[in-house]
C-alpha positions in Angstrom: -68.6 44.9 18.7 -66.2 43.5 21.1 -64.8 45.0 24.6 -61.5 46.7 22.5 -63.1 48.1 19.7 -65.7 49.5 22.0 -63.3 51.1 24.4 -61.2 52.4 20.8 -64.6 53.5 19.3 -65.8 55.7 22.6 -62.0 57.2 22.9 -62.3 58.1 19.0 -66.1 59.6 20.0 -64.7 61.6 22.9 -62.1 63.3 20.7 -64.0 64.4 18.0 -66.8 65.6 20.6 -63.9 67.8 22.1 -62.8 69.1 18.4 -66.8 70.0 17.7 -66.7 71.6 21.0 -63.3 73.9 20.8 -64.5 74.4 16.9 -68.0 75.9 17.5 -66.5 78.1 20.5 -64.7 79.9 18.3 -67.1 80.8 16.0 -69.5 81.9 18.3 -66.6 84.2 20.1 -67.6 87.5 18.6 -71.4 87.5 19.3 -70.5 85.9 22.9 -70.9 88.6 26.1 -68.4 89.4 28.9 -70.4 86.5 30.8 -70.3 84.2 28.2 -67.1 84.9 27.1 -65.8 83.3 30.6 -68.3 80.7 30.7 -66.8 79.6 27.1 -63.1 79.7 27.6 -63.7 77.7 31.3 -65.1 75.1 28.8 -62.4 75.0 26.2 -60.2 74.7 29.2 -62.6 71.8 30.5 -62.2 70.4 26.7 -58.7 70.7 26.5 -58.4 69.0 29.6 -60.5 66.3 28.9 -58.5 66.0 25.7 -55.6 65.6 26.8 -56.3 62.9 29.2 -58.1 60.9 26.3 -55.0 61.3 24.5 -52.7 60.4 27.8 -54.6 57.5 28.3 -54.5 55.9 24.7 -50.4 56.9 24.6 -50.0 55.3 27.6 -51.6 51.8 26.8 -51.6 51.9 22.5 -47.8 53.7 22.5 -46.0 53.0 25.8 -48.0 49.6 26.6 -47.1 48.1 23.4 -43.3 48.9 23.6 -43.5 47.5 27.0 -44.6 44.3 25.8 -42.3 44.2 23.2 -39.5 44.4 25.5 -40.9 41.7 27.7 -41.5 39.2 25.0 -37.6 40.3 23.9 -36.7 39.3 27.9 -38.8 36.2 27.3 -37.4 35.0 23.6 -33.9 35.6 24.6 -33.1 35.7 28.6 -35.4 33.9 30.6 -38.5 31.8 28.9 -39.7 31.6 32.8 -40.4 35.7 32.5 -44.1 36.8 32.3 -45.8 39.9 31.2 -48.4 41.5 33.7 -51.7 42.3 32.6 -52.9 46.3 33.4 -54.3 48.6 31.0 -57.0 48.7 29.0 -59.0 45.3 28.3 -57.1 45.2 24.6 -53.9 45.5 26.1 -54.6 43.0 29.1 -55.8 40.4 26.4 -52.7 40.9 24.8 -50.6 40.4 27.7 -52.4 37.3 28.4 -52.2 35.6 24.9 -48.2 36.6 25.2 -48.3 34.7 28.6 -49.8 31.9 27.3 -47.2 31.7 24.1 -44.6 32.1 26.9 -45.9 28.7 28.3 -45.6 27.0 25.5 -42.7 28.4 24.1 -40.8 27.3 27.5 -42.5 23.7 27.4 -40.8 23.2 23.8 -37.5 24.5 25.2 -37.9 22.4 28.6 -38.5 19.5 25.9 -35.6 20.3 24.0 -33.5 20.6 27.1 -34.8 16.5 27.7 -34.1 15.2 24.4 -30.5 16.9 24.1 -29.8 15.6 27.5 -30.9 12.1 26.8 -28.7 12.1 23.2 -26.0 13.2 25.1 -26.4 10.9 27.4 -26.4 8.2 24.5 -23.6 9.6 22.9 -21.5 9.2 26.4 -22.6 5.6 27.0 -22.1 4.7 23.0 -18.0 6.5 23.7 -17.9 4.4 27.1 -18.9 1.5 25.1 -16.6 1.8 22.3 -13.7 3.2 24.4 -14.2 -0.5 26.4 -14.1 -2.1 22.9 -10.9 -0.1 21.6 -9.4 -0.6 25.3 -9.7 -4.4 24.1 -7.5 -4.8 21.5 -4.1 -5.1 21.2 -3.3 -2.8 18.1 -3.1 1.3 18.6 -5.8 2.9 17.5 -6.8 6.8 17.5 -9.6 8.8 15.8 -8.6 11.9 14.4 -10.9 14.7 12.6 -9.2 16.1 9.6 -7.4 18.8 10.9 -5.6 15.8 12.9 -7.2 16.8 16.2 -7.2 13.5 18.8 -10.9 12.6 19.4 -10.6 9.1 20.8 -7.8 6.9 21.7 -7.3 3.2 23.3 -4.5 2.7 26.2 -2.4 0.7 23.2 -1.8 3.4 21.4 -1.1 5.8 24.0 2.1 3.5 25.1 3.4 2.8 21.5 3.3 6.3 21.0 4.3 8.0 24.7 8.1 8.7 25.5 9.7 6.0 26.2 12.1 6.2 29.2 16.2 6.1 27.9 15.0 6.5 24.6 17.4 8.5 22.3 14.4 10.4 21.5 12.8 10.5 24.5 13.2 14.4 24.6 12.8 15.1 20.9 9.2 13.9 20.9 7.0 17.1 20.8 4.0 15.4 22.1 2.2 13.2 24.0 -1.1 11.3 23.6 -4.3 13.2 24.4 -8.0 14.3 23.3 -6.9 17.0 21.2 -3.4 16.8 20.7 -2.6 16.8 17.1 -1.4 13.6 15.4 1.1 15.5 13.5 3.2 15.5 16.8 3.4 11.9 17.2 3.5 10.2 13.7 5.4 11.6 10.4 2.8 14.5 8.6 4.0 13.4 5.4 2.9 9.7 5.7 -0.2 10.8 6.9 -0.7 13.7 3.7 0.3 10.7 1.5 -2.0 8.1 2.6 -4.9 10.8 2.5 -4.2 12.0 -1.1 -3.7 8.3 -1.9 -7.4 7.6 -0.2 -8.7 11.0 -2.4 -7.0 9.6 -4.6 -8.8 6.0 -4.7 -12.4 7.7 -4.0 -12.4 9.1 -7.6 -11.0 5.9 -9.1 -14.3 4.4 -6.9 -11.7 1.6 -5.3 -13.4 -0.3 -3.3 -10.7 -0.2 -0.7 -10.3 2.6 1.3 -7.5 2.1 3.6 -4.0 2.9 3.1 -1.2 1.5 5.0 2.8 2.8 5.7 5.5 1.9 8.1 7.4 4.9 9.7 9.4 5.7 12.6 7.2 7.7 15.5 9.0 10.1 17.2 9.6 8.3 20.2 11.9 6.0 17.9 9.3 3.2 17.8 8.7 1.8 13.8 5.3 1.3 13.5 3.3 0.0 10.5 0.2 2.4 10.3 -3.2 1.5 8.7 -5.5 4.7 7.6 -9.4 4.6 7.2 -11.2 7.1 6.8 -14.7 8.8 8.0 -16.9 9.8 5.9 -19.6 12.2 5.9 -23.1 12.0 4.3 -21.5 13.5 1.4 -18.9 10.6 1.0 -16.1 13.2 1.9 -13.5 12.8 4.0 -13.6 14.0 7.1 -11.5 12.5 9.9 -9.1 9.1 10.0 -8.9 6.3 11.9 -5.1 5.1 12.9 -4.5 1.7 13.6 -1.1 0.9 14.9 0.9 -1.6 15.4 4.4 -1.8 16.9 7.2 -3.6 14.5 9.8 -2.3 16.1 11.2 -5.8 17.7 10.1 -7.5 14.7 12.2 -5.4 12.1 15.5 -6.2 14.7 14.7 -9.7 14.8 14.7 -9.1 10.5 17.5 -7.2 11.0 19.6 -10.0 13.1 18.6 -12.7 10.2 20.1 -10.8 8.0 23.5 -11.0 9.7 22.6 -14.7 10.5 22.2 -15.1 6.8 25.3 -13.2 5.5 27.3 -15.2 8.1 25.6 -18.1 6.4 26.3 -17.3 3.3 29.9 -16.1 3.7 30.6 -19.5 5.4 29.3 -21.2 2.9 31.0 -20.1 0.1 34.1 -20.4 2.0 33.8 -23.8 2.5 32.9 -24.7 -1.3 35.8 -22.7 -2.2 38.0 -24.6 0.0 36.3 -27.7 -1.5 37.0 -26.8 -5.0 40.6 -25.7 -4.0 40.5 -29.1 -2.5 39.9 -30.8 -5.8 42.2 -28.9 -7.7 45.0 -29.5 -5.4 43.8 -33.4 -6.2 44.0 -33.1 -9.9 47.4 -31.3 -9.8 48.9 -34.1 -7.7 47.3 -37.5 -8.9 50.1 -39.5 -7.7 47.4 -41.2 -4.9 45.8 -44.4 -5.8 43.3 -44.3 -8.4 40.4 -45.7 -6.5 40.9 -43.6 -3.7 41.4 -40.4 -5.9 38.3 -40.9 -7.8 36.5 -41.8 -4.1 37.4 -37.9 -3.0 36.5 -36.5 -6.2 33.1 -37.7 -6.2 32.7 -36.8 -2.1 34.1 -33.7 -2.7 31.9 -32.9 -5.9 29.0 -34.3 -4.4 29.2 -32.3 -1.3 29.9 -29.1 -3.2 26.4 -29.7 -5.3 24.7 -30.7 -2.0 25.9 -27.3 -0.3 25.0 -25.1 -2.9 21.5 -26.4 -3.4 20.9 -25.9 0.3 22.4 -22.9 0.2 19.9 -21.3 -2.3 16.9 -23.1 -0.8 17.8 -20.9 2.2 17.9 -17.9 0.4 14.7 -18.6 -1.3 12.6 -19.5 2.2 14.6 -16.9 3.6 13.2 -14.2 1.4 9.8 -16.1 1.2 9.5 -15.2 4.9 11.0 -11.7 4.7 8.1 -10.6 2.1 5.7 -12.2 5.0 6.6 -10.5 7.8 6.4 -6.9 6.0 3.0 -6.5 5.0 2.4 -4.6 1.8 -0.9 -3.1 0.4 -2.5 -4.1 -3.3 -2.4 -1.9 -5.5 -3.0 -0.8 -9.4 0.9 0.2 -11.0 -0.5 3.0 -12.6 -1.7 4.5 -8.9 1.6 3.9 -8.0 3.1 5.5 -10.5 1.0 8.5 -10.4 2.3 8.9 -6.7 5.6 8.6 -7.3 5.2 11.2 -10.4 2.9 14.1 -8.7 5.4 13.9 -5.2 8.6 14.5 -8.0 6.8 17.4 -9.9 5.8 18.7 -6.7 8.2 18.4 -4.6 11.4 18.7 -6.4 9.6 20.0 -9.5 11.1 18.2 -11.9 9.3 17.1 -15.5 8.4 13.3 -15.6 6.9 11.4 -18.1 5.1 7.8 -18.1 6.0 5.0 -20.3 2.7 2.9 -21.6 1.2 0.9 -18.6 0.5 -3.0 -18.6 -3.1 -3.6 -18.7 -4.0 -4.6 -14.8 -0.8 -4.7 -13.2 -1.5 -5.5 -9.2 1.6 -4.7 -6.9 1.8 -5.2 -3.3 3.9 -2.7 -2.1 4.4 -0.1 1.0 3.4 2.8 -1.7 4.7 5.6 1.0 8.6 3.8 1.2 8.3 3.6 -2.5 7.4 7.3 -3.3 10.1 8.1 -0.1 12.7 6.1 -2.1 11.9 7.3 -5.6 12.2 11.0 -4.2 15.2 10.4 -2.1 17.1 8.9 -5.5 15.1 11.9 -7.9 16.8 14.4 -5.1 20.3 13.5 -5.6 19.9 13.3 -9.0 19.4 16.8 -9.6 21.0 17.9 -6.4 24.7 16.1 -7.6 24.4 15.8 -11.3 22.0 18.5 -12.3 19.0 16.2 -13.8 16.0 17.9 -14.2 13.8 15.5 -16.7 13.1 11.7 -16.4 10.9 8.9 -17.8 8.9 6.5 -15.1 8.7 2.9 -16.1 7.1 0.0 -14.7 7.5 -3.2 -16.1 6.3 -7.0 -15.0 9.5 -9.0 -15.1 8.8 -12.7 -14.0 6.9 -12.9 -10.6 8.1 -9.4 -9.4 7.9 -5.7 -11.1 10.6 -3.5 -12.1 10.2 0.3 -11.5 12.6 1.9 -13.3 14.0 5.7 -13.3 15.6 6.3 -16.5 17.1 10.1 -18.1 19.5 11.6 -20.3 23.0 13.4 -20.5 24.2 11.9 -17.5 26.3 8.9 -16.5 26.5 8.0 -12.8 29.0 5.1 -11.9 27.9 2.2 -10.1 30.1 2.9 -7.0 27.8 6.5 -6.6 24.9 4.0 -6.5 26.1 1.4 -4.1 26.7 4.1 -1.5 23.4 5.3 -2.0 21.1 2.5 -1.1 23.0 2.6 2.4 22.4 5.8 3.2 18.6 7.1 5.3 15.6 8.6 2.9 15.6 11.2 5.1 16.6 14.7 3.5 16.0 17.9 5.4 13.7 16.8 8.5 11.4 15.1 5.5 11.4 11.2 4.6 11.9 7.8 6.1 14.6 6.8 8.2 14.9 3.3 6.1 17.4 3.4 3.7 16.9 2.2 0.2 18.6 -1.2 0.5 15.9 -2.1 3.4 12.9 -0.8 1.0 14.1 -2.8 -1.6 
């Protein structure tokens, strides 16, 4: 038997020897004398004495020790791991203090481990954010990390001046934001666009596309137009749960567009001026042929053959001209029955309105900016119904030639061409929602 049970089994002995003792007292009271009478209730006092301090003492270390060491090892577990119990009591108890001391050892070595490892990760993490922050700071396109909520993680110095205020900007005191570790996006860049490409990358994920990124062009709020490409970061899971922006500023480059279209319309008006006076020219000729023969014939081939030369050059222009417009905007590949299904879910949401889908072409790829396309479609859906009371249309879209024609077609309601002309000049935006392009630019 070891040190505790012998210490337990003498305190049980003691106990029972005072029970015997106080038990056989009174049985013997009646035949006791005067003498003995004292004599025996001096030694049931002396027992219950003696009991009671066998009992005190087992309280003490059995009752009151152990709750004392189950508040220390609380203390230890949850306050300080560098707290230690102090051995008194019995031998049992002392042991068990000790063993606790000893788990305290360990149990702080682990944490003081712990402590190491998160502070070296941590110190990875930093050095791995240094280095990619140095990497991002690098390049010369915008680029922000955002968790899902929109939340700014990490940003490059780019896109922190394509998107700051920009001093005697128009909109320089409309922007409600600025760049900065948890700012939200939505305060900088269009919401919409964003929603769009995300439910366009959802969207892709179940069709198992390959390619997840999704691009747009829209107009920040500091008035810059920006072409936006969206990635997005994916968990273990393969769910979506931040972006990465990547922006780049087209701003200049959709003036310069802008100016060659006034260059070109110049060019053209000019043009046709002169082969009309040409062609007045030769008329004027054939009405008064009085003029030598040779000489008439001389002007009328000049005249004819500089008429032909102009108009071929003419539409060689306009060809390379809109050769290098489709080049400068870049456009995103996609399948025309995502497109479509874009176009239709924004309409029954949005404006709720009923749509329905033609048959599809077997593996039609567009390249298109999906987001001005589903802005435009909505903008034209919205004054439909808004001015003429349309509620239910038919989505088409057709290969014709080299390009695709998306058409918008519905009943029990004729809208003159003039309507339409004034439409494609006016902006897609409708009630703080949209794109300020109009539809004649998305086209």
């Amino acid at each position: 038997m070891d040190r505790q049970g012998l210490e337990l089994f003498l305190a049980l002995i003691g106990i029972f020897i005072f029970l015997l003792g106080g038990i056989l007292a009174w049985l013997l009271l009646p035949w006791l004398s005067r003498e003995q009478l004292i004599v025996a209730v001096a030694l049931a006092v002396l027992l219950m004495g003696g009991l009671g301090f066998v009992l005190s003492v087992l309280y003490q270390n059995y009752v009151v020790g152990t709750k004392r060491l189950a508040e220390e090892i609380g203390v230890i577990m949850a306050a300080n791991p560098a707290h230690r119990v102090k051995p008194e009591g019995l031998a049992s108890i002392k042991e068990l203090a000790t063993s606790i001391n000893i788990f305290a050892d360990r149990f702080q070595a682990v944490l003081d481990n712990q402590a190491v490892q998160i502070e070296q990760a941590q110190a990875g993490m930093a050095e791995e954010r240094t280095r990619l922050a140095a990497l991002m700071s690098e390049l010369t396109q915008g680029v922000l990390v955002c968790n899902i909520e929109g939340r700014i993680l990490l940003y490059n110095n780019r896109a922190k001046q394509l998107l700051g205020q920009i001093l005697g900007s128009p909109w320089a005191d409309k922007a409600s934001g600025f760049v900065g570790l948890g700012r939200s996006i939505f305060g900088l860049i269009d919401r919409n666009a964003i929603t769009h490409a995300l439910e366009d990358l959802d969207y892709r994920q179940e069709k198992q596309n390959a390619n997840l990124v999704s691009q747009f062009v829209t107009t920040a709020t500091n008035g810059q137009l920006i072409r936006v490409h969206l990635a997005p970061v994916l968990t273990v899971q393969q769910e979506i749960n931040g972006f990465v922006l990547t922006l780049e500023d087209i701003t200049r480059q959709s003036r310069t567009s802008n100016r060659r279209d006034m260059l070109l319309q110049a060019l053209t008006e000019g043009v046709r001026a002169s082969l009309a006076n040409i062609r007045a020219a030769i008329e004027t000729i054939e009405q008064f042929p009085q003029m030598e023969s040779a000489k008439l014939n001389q002007l009328r081939n000049i005249i004819h053959e500089e008429s032909l030369t102009l108009s071929s050059r003419l539409n060689q222009a306009t060809a390379e001209y809109a050769t290098d417009l489709k080049a400068d905007w870049q456009l995103e590949e996609m399948l025309d029955s995502d497109l479509l299904w874009a176009v239709q879910r924004r309409l029954e949401d949005k404006l709720q309105v009923k749509t329905t889908v033609e048959e599809l072409e077997d593996n039609l790829w567009l390249k298109v900016d999906s987001y001005s396309i589903v802005q435009a479609m909505t903008y034209i859906m919205r004054r439909l119904k808004t001015d003429f009371g349309i509620e239910e249309v038919c989505l088409r879209l057709k290969k014709s030639g080299h390009l695709a024609a998306f058409d918008l077609a519905w009943h029990n309601g004729m809208i003159d061409m003039d309507t339409l002309w004034a439409w494609q000049n006016q902006s897609l935006s409708t009630d703080g929602e949209g794109s300020s392009l109009t539809l004649r630019e998305v086209a």
